[in-house]
C-alpha positions as CSV (number, residue, x, y, z in Angstrom):
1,X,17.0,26.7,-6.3
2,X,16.1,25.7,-9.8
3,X,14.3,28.5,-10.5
4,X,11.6,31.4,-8.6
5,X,8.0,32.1,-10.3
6,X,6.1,35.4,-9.1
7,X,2.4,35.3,-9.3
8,X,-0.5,38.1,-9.0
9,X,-3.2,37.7,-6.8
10,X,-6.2,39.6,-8.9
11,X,-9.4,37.6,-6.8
12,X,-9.4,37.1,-3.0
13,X,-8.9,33.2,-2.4
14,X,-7.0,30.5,-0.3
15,X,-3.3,30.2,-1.2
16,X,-3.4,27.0,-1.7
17,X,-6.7,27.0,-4.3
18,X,-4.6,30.0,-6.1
19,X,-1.4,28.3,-6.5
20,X,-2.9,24.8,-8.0
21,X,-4.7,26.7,-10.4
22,X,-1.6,28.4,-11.1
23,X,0.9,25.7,-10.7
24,X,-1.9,23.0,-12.3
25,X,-0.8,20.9,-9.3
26,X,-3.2,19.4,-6.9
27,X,-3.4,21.8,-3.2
28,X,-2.0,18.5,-1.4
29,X,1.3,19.3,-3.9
30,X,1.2,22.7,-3.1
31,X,0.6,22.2,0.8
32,X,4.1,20.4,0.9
33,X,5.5,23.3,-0.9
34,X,4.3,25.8,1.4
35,X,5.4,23.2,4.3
36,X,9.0,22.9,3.0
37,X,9.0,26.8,3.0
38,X,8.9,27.5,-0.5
39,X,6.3,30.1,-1.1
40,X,6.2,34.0,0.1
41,X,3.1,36.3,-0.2
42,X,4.3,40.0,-0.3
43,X,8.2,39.0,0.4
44,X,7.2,37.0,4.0
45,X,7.3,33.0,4.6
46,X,3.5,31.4,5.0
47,X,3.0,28.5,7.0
48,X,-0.8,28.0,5.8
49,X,-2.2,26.8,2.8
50,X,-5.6,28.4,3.8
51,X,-4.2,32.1,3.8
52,X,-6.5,34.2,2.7
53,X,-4.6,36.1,-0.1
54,X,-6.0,40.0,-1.0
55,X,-6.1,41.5,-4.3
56,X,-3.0,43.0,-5.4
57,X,-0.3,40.7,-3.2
58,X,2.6,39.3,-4.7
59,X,3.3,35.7,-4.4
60,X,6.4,34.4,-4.9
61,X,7.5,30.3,-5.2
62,X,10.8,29.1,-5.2
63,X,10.7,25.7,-6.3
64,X,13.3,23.5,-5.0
65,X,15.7,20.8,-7.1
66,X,14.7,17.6,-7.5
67,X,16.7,15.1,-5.3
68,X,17.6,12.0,-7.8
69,X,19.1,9.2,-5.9
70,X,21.0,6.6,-8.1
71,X,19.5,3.0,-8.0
72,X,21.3,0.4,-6.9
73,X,22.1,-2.5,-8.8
74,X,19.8,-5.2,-9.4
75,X,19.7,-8.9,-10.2
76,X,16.1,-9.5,-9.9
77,X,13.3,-9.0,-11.9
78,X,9.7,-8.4,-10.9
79,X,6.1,-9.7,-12.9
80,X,4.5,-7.2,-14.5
81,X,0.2,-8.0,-14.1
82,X,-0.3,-5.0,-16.4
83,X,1.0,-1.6,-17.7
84,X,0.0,1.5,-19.6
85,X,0.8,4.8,-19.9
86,X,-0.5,5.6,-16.0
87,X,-0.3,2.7,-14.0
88,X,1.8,-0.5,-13.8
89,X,0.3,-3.7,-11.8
90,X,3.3,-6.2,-10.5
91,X,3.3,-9.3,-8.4
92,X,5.3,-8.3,-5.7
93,X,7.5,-11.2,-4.9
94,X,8.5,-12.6,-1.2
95,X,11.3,-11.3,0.0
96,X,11.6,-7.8,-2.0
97,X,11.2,-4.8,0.1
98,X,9.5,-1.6,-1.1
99,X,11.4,1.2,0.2
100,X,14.7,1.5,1.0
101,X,16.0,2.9,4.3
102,X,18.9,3.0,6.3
103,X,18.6,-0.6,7.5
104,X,17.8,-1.9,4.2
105,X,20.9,-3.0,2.4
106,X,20.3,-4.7,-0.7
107,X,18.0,-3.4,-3.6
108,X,14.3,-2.2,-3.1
109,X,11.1,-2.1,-5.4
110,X,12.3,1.4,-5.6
111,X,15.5,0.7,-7.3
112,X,13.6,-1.7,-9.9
113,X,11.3,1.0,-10.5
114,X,13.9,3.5,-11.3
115,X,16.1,1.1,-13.5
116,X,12.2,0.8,-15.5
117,X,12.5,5.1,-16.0
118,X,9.9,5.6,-13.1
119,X,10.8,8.5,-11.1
120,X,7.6,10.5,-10.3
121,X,9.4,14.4,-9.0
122,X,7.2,16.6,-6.6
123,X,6.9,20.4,-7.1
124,X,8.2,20.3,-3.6
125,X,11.9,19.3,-4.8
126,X,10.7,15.3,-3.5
127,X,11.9,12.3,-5.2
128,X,9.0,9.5,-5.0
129,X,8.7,6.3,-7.5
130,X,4.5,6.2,-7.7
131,X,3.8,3.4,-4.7
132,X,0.4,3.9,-4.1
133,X,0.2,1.2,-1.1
134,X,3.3,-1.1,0.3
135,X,3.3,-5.0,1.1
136,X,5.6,-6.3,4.0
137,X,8.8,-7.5,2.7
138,X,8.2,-11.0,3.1
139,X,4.6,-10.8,1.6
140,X,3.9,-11.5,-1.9
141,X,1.4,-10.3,-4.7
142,X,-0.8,-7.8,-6.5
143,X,0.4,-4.1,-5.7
144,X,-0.4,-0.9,-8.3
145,X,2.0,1.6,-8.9
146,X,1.7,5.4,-10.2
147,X,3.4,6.5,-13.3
148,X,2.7,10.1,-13.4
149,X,1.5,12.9,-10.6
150,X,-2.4,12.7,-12.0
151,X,-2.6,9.0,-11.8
152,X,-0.9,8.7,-8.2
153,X,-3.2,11.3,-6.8
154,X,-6.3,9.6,-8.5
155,X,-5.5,6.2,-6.9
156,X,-4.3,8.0,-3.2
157,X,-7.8,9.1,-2.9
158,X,-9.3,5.7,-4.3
159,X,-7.3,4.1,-1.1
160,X,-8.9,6.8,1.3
161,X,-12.4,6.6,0.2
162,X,-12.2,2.5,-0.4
163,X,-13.1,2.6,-4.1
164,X,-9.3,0.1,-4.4
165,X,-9.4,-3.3,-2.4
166,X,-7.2,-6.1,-2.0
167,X,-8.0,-9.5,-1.6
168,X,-5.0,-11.5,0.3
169,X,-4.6,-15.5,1.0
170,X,-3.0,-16.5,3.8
171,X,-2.1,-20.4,5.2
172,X,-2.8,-19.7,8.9
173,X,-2.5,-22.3,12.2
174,X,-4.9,-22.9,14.3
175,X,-7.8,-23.2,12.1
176,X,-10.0,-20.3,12.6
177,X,-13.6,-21.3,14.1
178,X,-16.0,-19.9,12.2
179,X,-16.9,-19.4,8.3
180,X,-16.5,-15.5,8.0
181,X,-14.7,-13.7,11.1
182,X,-14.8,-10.0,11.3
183,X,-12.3,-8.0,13.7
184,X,-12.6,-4.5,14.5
185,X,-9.6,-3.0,17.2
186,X,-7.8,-0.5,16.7
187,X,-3.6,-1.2,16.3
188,X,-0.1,0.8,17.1
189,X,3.1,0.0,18.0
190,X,3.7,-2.3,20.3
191,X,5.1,-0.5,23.4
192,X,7.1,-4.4,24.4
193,X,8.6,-4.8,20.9
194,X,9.1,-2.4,18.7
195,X,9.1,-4.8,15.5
196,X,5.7,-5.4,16.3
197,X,2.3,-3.7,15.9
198,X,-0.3,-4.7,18.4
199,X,-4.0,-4.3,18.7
200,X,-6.4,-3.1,21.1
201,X,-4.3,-0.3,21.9
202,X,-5.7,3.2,22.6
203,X,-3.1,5.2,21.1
204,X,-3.8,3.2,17.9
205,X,-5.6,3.2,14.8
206,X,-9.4,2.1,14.0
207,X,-8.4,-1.1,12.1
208,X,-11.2,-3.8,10.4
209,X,-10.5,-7.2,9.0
210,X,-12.7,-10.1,7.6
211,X,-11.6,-13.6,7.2
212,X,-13.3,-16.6,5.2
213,X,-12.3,-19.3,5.5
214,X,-11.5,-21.5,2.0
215,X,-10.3,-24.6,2.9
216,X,-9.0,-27.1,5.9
217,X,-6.1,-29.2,5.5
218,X,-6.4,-33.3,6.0
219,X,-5.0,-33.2,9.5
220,X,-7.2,-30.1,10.2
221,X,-4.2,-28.5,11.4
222,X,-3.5,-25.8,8.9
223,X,-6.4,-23.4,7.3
224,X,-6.5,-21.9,4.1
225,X,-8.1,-18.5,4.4
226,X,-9.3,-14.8,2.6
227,X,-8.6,-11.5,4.2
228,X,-10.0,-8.3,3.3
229,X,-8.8,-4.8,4.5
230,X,-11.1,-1.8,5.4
231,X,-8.3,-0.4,6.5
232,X,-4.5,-0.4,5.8
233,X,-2.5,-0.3,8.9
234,X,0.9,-1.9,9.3
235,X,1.1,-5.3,10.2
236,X,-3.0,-5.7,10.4
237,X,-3.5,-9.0,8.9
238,X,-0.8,-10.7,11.1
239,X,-2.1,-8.8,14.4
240,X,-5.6,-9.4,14.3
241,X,-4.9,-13.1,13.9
242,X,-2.6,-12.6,16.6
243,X,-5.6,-11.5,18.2
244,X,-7.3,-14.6,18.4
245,X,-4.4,-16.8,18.6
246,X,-4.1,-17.5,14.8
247,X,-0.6,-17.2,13.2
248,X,0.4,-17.1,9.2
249,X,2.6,-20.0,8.4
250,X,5.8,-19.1,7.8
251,X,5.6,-15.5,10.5
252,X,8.9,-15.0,12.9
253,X,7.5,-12.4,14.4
254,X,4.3,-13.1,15.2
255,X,4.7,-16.9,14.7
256,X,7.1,-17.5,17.7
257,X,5.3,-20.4,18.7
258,X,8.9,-23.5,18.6
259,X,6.7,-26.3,17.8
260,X,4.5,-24.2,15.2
261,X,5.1,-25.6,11.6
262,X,7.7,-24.2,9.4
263,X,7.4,-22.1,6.0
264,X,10.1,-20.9,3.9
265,X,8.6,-18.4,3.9
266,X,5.8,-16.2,5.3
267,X,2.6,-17.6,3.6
268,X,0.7,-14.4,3.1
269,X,-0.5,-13.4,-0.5
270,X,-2.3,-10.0,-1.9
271,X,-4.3,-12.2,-4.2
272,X,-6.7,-9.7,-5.8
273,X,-6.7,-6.1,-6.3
274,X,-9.2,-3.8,-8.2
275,X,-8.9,0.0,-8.7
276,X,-11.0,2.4,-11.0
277,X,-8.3,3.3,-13.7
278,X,-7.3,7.2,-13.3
279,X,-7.8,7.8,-16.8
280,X,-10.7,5.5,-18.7
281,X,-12.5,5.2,-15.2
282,X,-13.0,1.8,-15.3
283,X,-12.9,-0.8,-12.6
284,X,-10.1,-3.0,-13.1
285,X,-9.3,-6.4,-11.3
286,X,-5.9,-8.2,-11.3
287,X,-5.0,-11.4,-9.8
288,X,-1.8,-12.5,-8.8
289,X,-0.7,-16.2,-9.1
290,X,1.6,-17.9,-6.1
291,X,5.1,-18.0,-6.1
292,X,6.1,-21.7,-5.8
293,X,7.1,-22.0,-2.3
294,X,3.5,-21.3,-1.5
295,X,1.7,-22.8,-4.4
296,X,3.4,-26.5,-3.4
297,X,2.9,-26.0,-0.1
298,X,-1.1,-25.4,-0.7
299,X,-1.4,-28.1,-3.1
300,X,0.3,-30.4,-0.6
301,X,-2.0,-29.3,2.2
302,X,-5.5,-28.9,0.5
303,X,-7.3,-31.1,-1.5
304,X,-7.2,-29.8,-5.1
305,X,-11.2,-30.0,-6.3
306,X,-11.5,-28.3,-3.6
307,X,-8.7,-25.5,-4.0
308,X,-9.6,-24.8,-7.9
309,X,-13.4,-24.1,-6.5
310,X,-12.9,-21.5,-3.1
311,X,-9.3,-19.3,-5.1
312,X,-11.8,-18.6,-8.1
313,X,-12.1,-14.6,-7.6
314,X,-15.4,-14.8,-8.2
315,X,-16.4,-16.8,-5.5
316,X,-13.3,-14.9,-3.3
317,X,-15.8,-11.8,-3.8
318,X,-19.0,-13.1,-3.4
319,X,-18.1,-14.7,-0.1
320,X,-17.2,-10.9,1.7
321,X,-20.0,-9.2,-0.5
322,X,-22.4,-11.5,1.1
323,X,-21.3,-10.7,4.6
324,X,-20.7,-7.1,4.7
């Protein structure tokens, strides 16, 4: 252990309220402590955060070492949107995943962040590197990432309580019917592949989704579109397309379709993203340009006047705002 703290209980309260104001930690931080067995009142394990503590106990944290990992190498490097003291804005590119795992063999997000110097450590002994929210490995674009406790907790909440958005582009076949499409069903793991997530499921997830459709392409066989979350499950762009028999360009796993046109890639962009900023308070908005792969292939599709008119982010936002 790197080191024990004792602490006097002198006003009955929760645990968990006590220890933040203690610690100056947030109670999530100190819930995981008391989940990874870390804190005593009166010499004996709690379980609870919500333990009613007496006047006069003795509470007693020991705080575990932080786990550093080393990175590995890297020969990539990633666009930086913006950065300050509490929050850096990068352009994700295709390809790169975010975490590693045991599956994952060449260098993450992760291992970028931590050749930059950002290592966020819990009070819980937990090495994490400040993602706030994750793209798919072959999606592109806008994504937000913590650089200290404060901020990351600031911009967690801001996901739960839909204060952050994210505006994504996708190049999707069949066109979609209508102007604006909204899909509510809920999604979980699919029980026939385990790659895949499916909807509709009752074991899964409420999900929403709206679509708008941008632009069509000459042979009105390819659709440019905007997507909006409500929610953030896994996969829940590409499912509810699924849904209606709609693929992304560019999508093995969901695109299985042989005579379905082929991508270099999976054409599916987080376009915009606004946050309030943890510190000044202020709404931000960042856009994130295409990669080339996917900026060709939409100015080979679409016509351009066209193009330069529906990606403005003003429009981009109008369009939802006026159909929620």
């Amino acid at each position: 252990m790197l080191n024990t703290q004792l602490y006097l209980c002198e006003n009955s309260e929760r645990l968990d309220t006590f220890l933040a104001a203690q610690i100056g930690q947030t109670r999530s931080q100190i819930a995981t402590l008391i989940k990874h067995n870390c804190v005593y009142v009166d010499d004996k394990m709690v379980s609870r955060p919500g333990v009613k503590l007496k006047v006069g106990q003795k509470i007693r944290v020991e705080f575990p070492e932080v786990k550093e990992s080393e990175p590995q190498k890297i020969d990539f490097d990633v666009e930086i949107l913006y950065e300050d003291d509490d929050v850096l804005v990068i352009n994700k590119p295709s390809g790169l995943t975010v975490h590693p795992a045991p599956s994952v063999k060449e260098a993450t997000l992760v291992d970028w962040l931590k050749h930059k110097g950002i290592r966020l450590s819990t009070i819980s002994g937990e090495e994490r590197h400040g993602i706030v929210h994750r793209l798919d490995k072959g999606t592109s674009g806008a994504m937000i990432v913590a650089k200290n406790n404060e901020a990351h907790e600031f911009l967690s909440k801001q996901l739960q309580d839909k204060s952050m958005g994210r505006y994504y582009m996708a190049v999707v076949t069949p066109p979609l019917k209508d102007d604006v499409t909204i899909i509510e069903s809920n999604i979980g793991r699919s029980s026939h592949n385990r790659l895949k997530m499916a909807c509709g499921l009752d074991h899964g997830k409420y999900a929403k989704t709206m679509f708008k459709h941008l632009a069509l392409s000459e042979d009105e066989k390819v659709q440019l579109i905007a997507c909006k979350l409500f929610t953030g499950r896994t996969h829940q762009i590409r499912v509810h397309l699924e849904s209606l028999n709609r693929h992304i360009l560019g999508d093995h796993i969901y695109g299985l379709n042989p005579r379905q046109e082929k991508a270099e890639r999976i054409l599916l962009h987080a376009y915009l993203l606004y946050f309030i900023h943890p510190k000044t308070e202020e709404k931000l908005f960042f856009t994130a340009q295409f990669d080339h792969i996917m900026q060709e292939t939409i100015e080979k599709k679409f016509d351009k006047e066209i193009l330069n008119e529906v990606i403005d982010t003003d429009y981009i936002i109008h369009s939802f705002n006026s159909n929620i």
